[in-house]
N, C-alpha and C positions, 0 to 999 in steps of 0.2 A: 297252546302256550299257557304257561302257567298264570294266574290272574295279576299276580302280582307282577312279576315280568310286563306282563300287556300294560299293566296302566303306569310304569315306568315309562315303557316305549310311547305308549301315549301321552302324556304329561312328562312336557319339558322344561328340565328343574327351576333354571337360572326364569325361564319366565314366570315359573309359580311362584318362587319366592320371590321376585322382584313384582312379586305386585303389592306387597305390603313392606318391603324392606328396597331401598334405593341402591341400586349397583352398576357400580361401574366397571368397564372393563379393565385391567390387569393382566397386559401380554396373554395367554393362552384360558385366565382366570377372569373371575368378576372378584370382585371386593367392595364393600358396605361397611355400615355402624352396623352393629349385633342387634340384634331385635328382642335380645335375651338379657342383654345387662344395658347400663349407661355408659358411655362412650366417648370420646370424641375424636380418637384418632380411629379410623378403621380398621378391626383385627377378624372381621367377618367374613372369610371366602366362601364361595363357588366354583367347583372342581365340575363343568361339563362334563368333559372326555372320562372319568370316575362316577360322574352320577354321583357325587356327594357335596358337602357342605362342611365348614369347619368355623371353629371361634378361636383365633390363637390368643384372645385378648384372656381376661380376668374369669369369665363362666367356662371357658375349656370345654364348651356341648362340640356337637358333633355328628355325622350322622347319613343318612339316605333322604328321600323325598318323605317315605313315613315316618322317620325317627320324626323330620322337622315339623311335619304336621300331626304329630303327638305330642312336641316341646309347644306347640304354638296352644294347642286347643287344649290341650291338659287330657289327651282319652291315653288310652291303653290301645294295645296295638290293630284287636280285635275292630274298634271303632275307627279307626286311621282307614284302615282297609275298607270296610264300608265305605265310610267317607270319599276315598278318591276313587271308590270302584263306581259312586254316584256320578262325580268329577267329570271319570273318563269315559264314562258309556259302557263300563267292562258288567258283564251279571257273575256274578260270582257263580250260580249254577242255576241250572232252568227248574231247580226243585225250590232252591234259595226265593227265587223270583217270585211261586208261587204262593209259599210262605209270607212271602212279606204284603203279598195282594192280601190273602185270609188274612193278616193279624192290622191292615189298614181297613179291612171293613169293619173288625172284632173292634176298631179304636173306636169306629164311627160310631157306631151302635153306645160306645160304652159315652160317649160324649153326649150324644142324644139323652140317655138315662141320666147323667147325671143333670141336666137342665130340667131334662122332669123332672128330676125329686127338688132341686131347688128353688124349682117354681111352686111345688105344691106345700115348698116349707113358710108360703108368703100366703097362701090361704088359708080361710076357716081353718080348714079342719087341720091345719099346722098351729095351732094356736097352742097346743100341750107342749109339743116339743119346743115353741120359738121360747113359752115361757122356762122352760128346762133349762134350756140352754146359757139364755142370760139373767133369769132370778139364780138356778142353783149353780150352776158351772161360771156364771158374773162373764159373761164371754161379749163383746159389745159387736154393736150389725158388721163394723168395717171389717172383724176377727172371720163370721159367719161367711160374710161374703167371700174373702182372700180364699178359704178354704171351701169355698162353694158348698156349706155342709146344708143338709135337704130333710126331705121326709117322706118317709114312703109309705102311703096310704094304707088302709089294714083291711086289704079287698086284697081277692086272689089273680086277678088281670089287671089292673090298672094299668101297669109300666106294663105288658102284654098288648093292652088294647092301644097305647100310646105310638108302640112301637110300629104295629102291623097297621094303623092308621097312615103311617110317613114311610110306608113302603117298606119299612127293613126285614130280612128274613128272618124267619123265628129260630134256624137251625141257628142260624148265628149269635141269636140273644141267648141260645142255650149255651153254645162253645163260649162266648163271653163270661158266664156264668150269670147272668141277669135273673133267665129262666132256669126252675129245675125242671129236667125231665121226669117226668111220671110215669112208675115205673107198672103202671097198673092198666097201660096201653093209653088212658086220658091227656088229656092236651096238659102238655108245659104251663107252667102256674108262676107265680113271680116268688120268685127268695126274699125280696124283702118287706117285709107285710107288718105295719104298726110299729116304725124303727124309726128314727130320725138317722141320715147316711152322711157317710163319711167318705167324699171320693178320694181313691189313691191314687196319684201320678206316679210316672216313673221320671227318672232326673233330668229328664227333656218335657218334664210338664203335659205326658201324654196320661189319659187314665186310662189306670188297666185292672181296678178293680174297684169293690167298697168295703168299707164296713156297718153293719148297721146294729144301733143299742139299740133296747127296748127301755121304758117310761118305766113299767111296771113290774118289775121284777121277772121277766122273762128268761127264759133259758134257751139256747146259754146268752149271756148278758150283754156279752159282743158275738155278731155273727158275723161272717167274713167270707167273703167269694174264697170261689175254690181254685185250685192253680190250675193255671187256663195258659191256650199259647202267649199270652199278653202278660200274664202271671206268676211269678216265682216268687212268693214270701222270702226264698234263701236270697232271692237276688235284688228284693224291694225293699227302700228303705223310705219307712212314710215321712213325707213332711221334705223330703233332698231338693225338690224344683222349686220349695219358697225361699231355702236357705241357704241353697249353692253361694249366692253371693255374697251373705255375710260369714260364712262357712271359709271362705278363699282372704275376706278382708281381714278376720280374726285366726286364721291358720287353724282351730279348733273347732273340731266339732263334739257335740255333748250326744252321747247315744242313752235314750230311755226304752222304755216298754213298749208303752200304748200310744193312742190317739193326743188323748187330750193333755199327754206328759209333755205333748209336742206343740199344742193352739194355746196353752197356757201362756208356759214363756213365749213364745212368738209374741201376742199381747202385749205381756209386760215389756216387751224389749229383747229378751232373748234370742235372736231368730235363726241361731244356731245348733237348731236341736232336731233330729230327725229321731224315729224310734225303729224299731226292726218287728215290731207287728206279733209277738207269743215267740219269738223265734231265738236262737241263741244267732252272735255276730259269726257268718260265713265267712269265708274264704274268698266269697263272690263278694259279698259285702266289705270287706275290707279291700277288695281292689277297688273299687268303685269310692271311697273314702279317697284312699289314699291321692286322688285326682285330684282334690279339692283342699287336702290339707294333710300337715301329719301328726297333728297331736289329735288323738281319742280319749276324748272321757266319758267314761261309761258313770250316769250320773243317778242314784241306787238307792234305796228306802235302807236303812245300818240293821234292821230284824234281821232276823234267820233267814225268811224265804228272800227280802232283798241281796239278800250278801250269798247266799247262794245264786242268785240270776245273774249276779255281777262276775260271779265266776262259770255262768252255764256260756254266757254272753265272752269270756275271755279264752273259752274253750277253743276257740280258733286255736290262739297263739298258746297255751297250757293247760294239756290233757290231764290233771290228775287223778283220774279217776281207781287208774290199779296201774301196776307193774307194767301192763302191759302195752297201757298207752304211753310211756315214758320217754317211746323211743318216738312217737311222732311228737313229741310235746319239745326234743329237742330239736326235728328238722324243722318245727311251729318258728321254735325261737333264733333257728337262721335266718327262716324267712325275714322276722324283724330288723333281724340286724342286717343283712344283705339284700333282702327280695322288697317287701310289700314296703318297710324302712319307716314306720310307722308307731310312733310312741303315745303307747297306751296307759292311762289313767286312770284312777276310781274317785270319785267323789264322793263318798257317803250323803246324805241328804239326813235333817231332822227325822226321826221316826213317830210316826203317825199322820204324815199328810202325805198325800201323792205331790209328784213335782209340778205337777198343773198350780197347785193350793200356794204350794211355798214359793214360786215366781211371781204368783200373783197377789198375796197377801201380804210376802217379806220379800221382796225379790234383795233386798242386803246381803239375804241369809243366803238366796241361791248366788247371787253373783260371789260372796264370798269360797263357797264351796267348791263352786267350778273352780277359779284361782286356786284355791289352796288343794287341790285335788293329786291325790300320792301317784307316784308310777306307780305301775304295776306289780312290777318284781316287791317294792315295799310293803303296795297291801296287803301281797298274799303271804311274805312275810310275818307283817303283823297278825293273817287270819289265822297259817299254821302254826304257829309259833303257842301263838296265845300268851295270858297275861303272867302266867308264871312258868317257873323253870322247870322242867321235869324231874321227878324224884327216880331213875331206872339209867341204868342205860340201853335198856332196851327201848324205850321209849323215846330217849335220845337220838338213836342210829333211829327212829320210824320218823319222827318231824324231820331228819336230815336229808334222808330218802325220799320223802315228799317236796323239800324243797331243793331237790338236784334239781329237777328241770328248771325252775324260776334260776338258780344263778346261772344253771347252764345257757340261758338266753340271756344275760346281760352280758353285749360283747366288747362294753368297754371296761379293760381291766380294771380301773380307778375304781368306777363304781362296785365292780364286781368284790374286790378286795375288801369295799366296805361293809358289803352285805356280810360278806365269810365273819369280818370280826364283829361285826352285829350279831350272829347267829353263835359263836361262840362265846361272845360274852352271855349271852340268854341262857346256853345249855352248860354255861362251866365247864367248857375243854378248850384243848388248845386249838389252833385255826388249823395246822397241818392235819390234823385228824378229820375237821370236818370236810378238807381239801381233797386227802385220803379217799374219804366216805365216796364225796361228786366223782371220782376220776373211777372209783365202780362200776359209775353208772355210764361212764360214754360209750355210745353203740362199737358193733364191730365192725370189721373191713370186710365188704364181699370181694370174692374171687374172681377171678379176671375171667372176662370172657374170651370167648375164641374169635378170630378175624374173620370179619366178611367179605364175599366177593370184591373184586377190585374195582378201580372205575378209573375218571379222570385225575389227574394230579389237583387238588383241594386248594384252591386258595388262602394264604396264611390264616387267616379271620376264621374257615371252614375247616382248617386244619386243627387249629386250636379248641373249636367245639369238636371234631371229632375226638380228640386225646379226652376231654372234659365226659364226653357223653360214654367214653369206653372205660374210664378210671374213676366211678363217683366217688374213691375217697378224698380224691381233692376237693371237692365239695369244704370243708371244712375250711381250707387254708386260701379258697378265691372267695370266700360268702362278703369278705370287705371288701372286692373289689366292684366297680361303678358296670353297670351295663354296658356304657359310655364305651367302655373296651374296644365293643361291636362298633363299626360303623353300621355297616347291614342290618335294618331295626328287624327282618326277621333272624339272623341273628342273636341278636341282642334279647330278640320276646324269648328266642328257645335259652338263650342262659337265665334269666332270672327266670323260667321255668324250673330248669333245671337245676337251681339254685335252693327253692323251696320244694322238689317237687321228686321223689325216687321215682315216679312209675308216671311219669307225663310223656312219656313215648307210647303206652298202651291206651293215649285218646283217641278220639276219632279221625279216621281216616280222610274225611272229607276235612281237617283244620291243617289250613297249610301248613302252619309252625311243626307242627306235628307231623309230616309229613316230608317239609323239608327237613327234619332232625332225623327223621328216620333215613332217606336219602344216604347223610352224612354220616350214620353210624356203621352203616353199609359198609362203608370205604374199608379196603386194607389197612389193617396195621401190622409192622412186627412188632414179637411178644415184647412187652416191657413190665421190667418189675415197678412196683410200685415206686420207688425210689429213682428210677429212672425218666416214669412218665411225671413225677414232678420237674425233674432238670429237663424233660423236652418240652411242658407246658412252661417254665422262667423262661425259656430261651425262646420261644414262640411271643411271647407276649412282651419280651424286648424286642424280636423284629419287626413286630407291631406296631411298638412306637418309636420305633427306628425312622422307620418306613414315614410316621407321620410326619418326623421331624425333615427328614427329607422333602416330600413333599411341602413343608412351610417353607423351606428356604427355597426351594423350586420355584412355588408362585414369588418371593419376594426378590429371587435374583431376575426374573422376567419384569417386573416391576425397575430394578434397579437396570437393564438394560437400556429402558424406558428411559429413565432419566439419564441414563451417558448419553444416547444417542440426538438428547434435548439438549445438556447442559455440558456433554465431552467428560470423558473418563477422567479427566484427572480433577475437574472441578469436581463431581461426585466423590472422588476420592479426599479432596479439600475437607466436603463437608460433613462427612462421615469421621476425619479426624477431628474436626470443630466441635462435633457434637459428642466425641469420646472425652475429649480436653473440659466439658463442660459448659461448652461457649452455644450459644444456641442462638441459629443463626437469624434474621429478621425476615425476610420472608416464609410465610408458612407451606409454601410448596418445596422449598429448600432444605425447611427445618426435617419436613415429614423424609423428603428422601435421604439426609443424612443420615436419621433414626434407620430407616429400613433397611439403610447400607451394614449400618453398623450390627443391625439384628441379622443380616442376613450371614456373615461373615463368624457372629458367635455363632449360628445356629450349625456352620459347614463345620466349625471347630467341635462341637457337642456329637456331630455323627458319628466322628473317631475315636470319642469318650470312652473310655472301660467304664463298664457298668458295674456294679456290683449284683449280687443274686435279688432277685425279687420276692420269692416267697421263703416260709420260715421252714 
C-alpha cells in the first residue's frame, strides 16, 4: 500500500481534527468553528465518507488530512508526511528508517561537541575569545549563551578525546564533520583548532553543523563544516530556530550573510534575521521561508560587492546573468506570483559597517531600512537602469532586455504598468515599444506529447492534473490560481510543483508526489490542440467547484432535515422566510437554522447557474 494511502487508512480524520477543533455531528457530517479564522457561527465541515474537510465560511481552506496538517503546522507537504507517518506507525521505507537512525546519532554527537566547545569558552584558556566577543563584537553573556557560541581549544584531539571518552564513534564525529579524516592513513584530528564556534541549528533547533573564526587573522577567516547527511548550506538558514517566532509575529523576515549579521540584531532587538551562510537564497531556502512568513528582505551593505550578493542572493527568483538564463528567470518569476507567493525586498544598509555594527550601534538606522526596504522588481530597476538615461539606442533595447525578466515577474498588472512607464520615462520612448521589446522575450510553447497507456477513469481533481501535466503551456494562465483547487494535498504538492517547476517529473523515484504525477500522466488522453485543452481544463475546474458547491448544500440540507424533523417543515420554512425578511428570530438555535435554510436553498439555486469561462 502506498504510504500515504496507509496512514489515511490508519488516522481517522474526524477524530484527528477533533482533538484540537470541537465537532459536532451534522446528519452524515461533523461541523465546527474553523480553526483557521474567527467565527462564531460554524462554517467548518468534516466530510468522513470523502476523507476530507472544508471551511464554507470567510478563509474558503480546504483539503485532505495533510492539506490540514500543513494549514495547522505551517510545513510543506514533505514534512506533513513525515509527520503523520510518525503518527501512524507507517516507515516510509526500511532505507528511510536507517537514514534517520545515522542522522539521530550524527545529531547526538553534534550536540555533545557543541557543550564542549561551550564549556571550554568559560575556561582559562577561553579567555581571548570571551574577551573578542564582548570588548570587540560588544555581544553581552545572555547573546553568547542564546547562541551557545564556544571555543575550540588549539590542540589536534581535544573534541576527539572528549568524544571517544563518552563513548561515541569516531566514524560518526568524522560523518558529522567534527573530525577530518587524514588522508595520510593517521588517526582523525579535530577541524576546529584555535576558533571560537558558532553552532548551526536547523529550524527545529537540532545542530547539524558549525562555524568557527579565528582571533588572529587565520585562513580562511570563517571555517565551516562540510555538507554532511545532517548538512546542506543550500538548505540552512543560520539563526531560523531563535527567530521562527518573531519571523511568524512580524510576517518578515531580513536575510543577511554571515554569522554575526544575525547575533547583532537579535541583541539589539531585531530577532528576525536569519543569514544563508556564503551561499546565494535557494529554492530550498525560499520554501522553508515561505512557512513562516511572506515578505523577504534581503538586508545588503549599498558597495559593489553588497549589491552584487543582493542580487547572487535574488538569483533564485531573477537569473540575469545572459540571454540564456532568461527563460528560467521567468518560470523564477511565476513561482512568485503563483508558487513559493513570496515578496521579496532589498534594504540597502549605510556603507561601511556590517549589519551586526548598525543594529547595534544605530538600530534607528536599521529599523528604518528594513521598513523603508524597495520590492525587488524596483531595486533592480533602479540597479539596471542607473542614474542617467542612455545616449544609444542600442543601449536602450540592452537595459530593456535585462529588465524583461523583472517586469515579466510582477504579476500584478497595476504595478507592472507602473514600472513600463517608469522605464520609459528613464529611456525617452514611448511605453508600447518598451511593451514591444518584453513580449520578444516570452518563452515559446512545446509540442504536445503523444498519449500514454490507459488505465482507470481519473478522478475530476486527477483529471485536471492529468490535462495540466500533458499541456504546460497552461502554466501561464492557472500560475493565479490557489493550490486550494486540489483537495488531495498530494495533488495540490504536484500543482505548485508543477507550477514553478518544467522538469519535476524527472525527480526521484522514491518521492511520492513525483510518482503519483507520473502515475497520472500515464493516463490516456485524446489529442487536443492547445485551444482545446484550455476549454477542457475551464470546464474541469467548473466541475470542481460544482461539485463543492453541491456538496455544501448536501451537508447543510442534512443539517436542515435535522431541524424539520425537531421543529416540523413548515416551522423551518417560517424561519428561513424570517430570516430572508430581515427579522431574526430570538432563539439562537432558530436563528442558526433559519440562516442554513436560507443558505441551503441559494446554494441549490447557484448549481444551475451559467457560469461564465474561467480562464483568459
Amino acid at each position: 500500500m502506498d504510504a500515504v494511502e496507509e496512514i489515511k487508512r490508519k488516522l481517522e480524520l474526524v477524530e484527528y481534527i477533533g482533538r484540537g477543533t470541537h465537532l459536532q455531528k451534522a446528519g452524515r457530517n461533523f461541523r465546527g468553528l474553523c480553526p483557521f479564522h474567527t467565527e462564531k457561527t460554524p462554517s467548518f465541515y468534516v466530510f468522513p465518507d470523502r476523507g476530507s474537510w472544508r471551511c464554507f465560511g470567510q478563509c474558503g481552506e480546504g483539503g485532505d488530512l495533510f492539506s490540514f496538517v500543513q494549514k495547522r503546522d505551517n510545513l510543506d507537504f514533505r514534512g506533513a508526511l513525515h509527520l503523520l507517518a510518525a503518527e501512524a506507525g507507517v516507515e516510509l521505507s526500511a532505507e528511510n528508517a536507517q537514514r534517520r537512525s545515522h542522522a539521530d546519532r550524527l545529531g547526538a554527537i553534534m550536540s555533545a561537541a557543541v557543550a564542549f566547545y561551550q564549556r571550554c569558552l568559560s575556561e582559562p584558556d577561553g579567555d581571548a575569545a570571551r574577551a573578542y566577543l564582548t570588548e570587540k563584537r560588544g555581544l553581552t553573556p545572555a547573546t553568547i549563551e542564546a547562541f551557545r557560541l564556544g571555543w575550540a581549544p588549539d590542540g589536534w584531539r581535544a573534541l576527539r578525546d572528549h568524544l571517544e571518552g563518552r563513548g561515541y564513534d569516531e566514524r560518526d564525529a568524522v560523518a558529522a564533520g567534527l573530525l577530518v579524516d587524514n588522508e595520510n592513513g593517521r588517526e582523525p584530528y579535530d577541524r576546529f583548532r584555535g576558533r571560537f564556534v558558532i553552532p548551526i541549528a536547523d529550524e527545529r533547533g537540532v545542530y547539524v553543523a558549525m562555524g568557527g573564526r579565528g582571533l588572529h587573522g587565520e585562513e580562511p577567516k570563517y571555517l565551516n563544516s562540510p555538507q554532511t547527511e545532517l548538512f546542506d548550506k543550500g538548505r540552512t538558514l543560520f539563526g531560523l530556530d531563535l527567530a521562527a517566532e518573531a519571523i511568524r509575529a512580524s510576517g518578515t523576515v531580513v536575510v543577511v550573510e554571515g554569522y554575526m549579521d544575525v547575533i547583532g540584531p537579535w541583541q539589539a532587538g531585531f530577532r528576525n534575521v536569519v543569514a544563508t551562510m556564503g551561499t546565494s537564497l535557494t529554492e530550498s531556502h525560499a520554501g522553508l521561508l515561505k512557512r513562516f512568513a511572506k515578505r523577504v528582505v534581503l538586508a545588503m551593505d549599498p558597495d559593489a560587492a553588497g549589491l552584487a550578493a543582493a542580487e547572487r542572493a535574488g538569483g533564485l527568483f531573477l537569473s540575469l546573468d545572459s540571454p540564456e538564463t532568461m527563460a528560467r528567470s521567468a518560470r523564477s518569476a511565476e513561482q512568485i506570483a503563483g508558487g513559493a507567493n513570496l515578496e521579496l525586498r532589498v534594504a540597502p544598509l549605510p556603507a561601511g559597517k556590517d549589519p551586526d555594527e548598525i543594529a547595534l550601534q544605530t538600530p534607528e538606522i536599521w529599523e528604518a531600512a528594513i521598513a523603508g526596504a524597495a520590492p525587488y522588481a524596483e531595486f533592480l530597476l533602479r540597479r539596471i537602469m542607473g542614474p542617467t538615461a542612455p545616449d544609444s539606442p542600442v543601449e536602450a533595447r540592452r537595459i530593456v532586455d535585462r529588465l524583461r525578466p523583472v517586469l515579466l515577474a510582477v504579476s500584478d498588472p497595476v504595478e507592472r504598468a507602473m514600472y513600463v512607464q517608469r522605464v520609459a520615462r528613464h529611456l525617452g520612448i514611448h511605453e508600447d515599444a518598451v511593451l514591444d521589446r518584453i513580449r520578444q522575450g516570452l518563452p515559446g510553447r512545446r509540442p504536445l506529447e503523444r498519449s500514454m497507456p490507459a488505465g482507470e477513469p481519473p478522478a475530476p481533481e486527477d483529471l485536471l492534473l492529468v490535462l495540466l501535466l500533458r499541456h504546460p503551456h497552461l502554466r501561464a494562465r492557472l500560475r493565479h490560481y490557489p493550490p486550494t483547487l486540489f483537495t488531495d494535498a498530494i495533488n495540490r504538492e504536484a500543482f505548485e510543483r508543477w507550477l514553478r517547476d518544467d522538469e519535476f517529473l524527472l525527480g526521484p523515484a522514491d518521492d511520492p508526489v513525483v510518482r503519483h504525477a507520473r502515475a497520472l500522466e500515464a493516463r490516456r488522453l485524446p489529442p487536443l490542440s492547445e485551444e482545446d485543452a484550455g476549454r477542457a481544463v475551464e470546464a474541469k475546474i467548473r466541475e470542481i467547484m460544482r461539485e463543492r458547491i453541491i456538496q455544501h448544500q448536501a451537508a447543510l440540507s442534512d443539517e436542515v432535515a435535522i431541524g424539520e424533523k425537531e421543529f416540523g417543515a413548515n416551522r423551518v420554512a417560517a424561519l428561513s422566510a424570517e430570516v430572508w425578511l430581515g427579522t431574526v428570530p430570538a432563539e439562537e438555535r432558530e436563528r442558526l437554522l433559519g440562516e442554513t435554510t436560507l443558505e441551503q436553498l441559494q446554494l441549490g439555486l447557484s448549481i444551475h447557474r451559467r457560469e461564465e469561462p474561467m480562464l483568459g
